[in-house]
C-alpha positions in Angstrom: 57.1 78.7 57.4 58.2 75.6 59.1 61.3 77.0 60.5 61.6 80.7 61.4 61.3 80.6 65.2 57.7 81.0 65.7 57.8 77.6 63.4 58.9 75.5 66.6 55.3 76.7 68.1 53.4 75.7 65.0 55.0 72.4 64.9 54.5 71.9 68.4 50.4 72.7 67.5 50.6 70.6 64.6 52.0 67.8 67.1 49.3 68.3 69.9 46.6 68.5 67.4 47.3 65.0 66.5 45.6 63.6 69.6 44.2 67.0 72.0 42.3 64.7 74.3 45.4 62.7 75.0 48.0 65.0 74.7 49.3 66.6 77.8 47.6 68.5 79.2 44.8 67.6 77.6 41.8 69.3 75.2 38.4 69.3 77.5 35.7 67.3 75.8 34.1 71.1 75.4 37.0 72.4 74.0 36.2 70.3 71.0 33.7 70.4 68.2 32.8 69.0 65.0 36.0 67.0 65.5 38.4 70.1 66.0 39.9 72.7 68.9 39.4 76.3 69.1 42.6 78.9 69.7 41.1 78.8 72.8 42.3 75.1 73.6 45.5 75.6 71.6 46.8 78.4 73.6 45.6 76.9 77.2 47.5 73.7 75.9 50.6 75.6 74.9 51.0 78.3 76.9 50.4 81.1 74.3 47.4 83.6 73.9 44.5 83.3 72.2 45.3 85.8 69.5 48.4 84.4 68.9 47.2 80.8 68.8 44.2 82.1 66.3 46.9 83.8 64.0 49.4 80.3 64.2 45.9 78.7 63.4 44.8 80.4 60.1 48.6 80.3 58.9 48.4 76.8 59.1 45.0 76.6 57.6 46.0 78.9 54.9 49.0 76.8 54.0 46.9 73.7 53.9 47.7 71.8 57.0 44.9 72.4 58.7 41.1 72.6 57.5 39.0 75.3 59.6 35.6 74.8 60.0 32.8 77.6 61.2 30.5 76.4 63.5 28.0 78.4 65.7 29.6 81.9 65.6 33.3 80.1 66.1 36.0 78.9 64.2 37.4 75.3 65.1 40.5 73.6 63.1 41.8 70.0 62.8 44.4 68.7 60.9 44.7 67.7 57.1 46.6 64.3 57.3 46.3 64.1 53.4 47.9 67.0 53.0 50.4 67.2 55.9 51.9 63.5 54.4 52.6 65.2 51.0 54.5 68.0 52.6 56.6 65.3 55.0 57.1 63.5 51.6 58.4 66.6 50.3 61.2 67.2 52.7 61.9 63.4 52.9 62.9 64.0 49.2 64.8 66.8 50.2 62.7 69.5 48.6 
């Protein structure tokens, strides 16, 4: 899931996600809720559109990396440290 090409984009959302309102460029203050971004945020961040930010966004949240929440009519994500250290232990162990 990690590396097909479209991998390299969710990596690089997993990597912006770590910090949106520092990263470059960075996550408006409204951009944010309940401690997560919207596809909305993701895909001005990176360059990509919304739909395809959305769909990078529930693959992630599917696989476990990221934890979606629903909150007044939208859908906002932020990451799952917990379970985004057992998958880096995983490789590390060559998995």
């Amino acid at each position: 899931m990690l590396k097909v090409p479209a991998g390299e984009d969710r990596l690089d959302i997993l990597e912006w996600m770590k910090d949106p309102a520092g990263a470059s460029p960075p996550c408006r203050a409204a951009d944010t809720e309940a401690d997560g971004v919207s596809p909305g945020s993701v895909a001005a961040a990176l360059g990509m559109s919304v739909p395809v930010a959305g769909a990078h966004l529930e693959l992630l949240a599917r696989c476990g990396l990221l934890r979606a929440e629903r909150t007044a009519g939208r859908t906002v994500y932020r990451r799952d440290e917990y379970r985004i250290a057992e998958v880096k232990h995983l490789f590390e162990k060559g998995w």
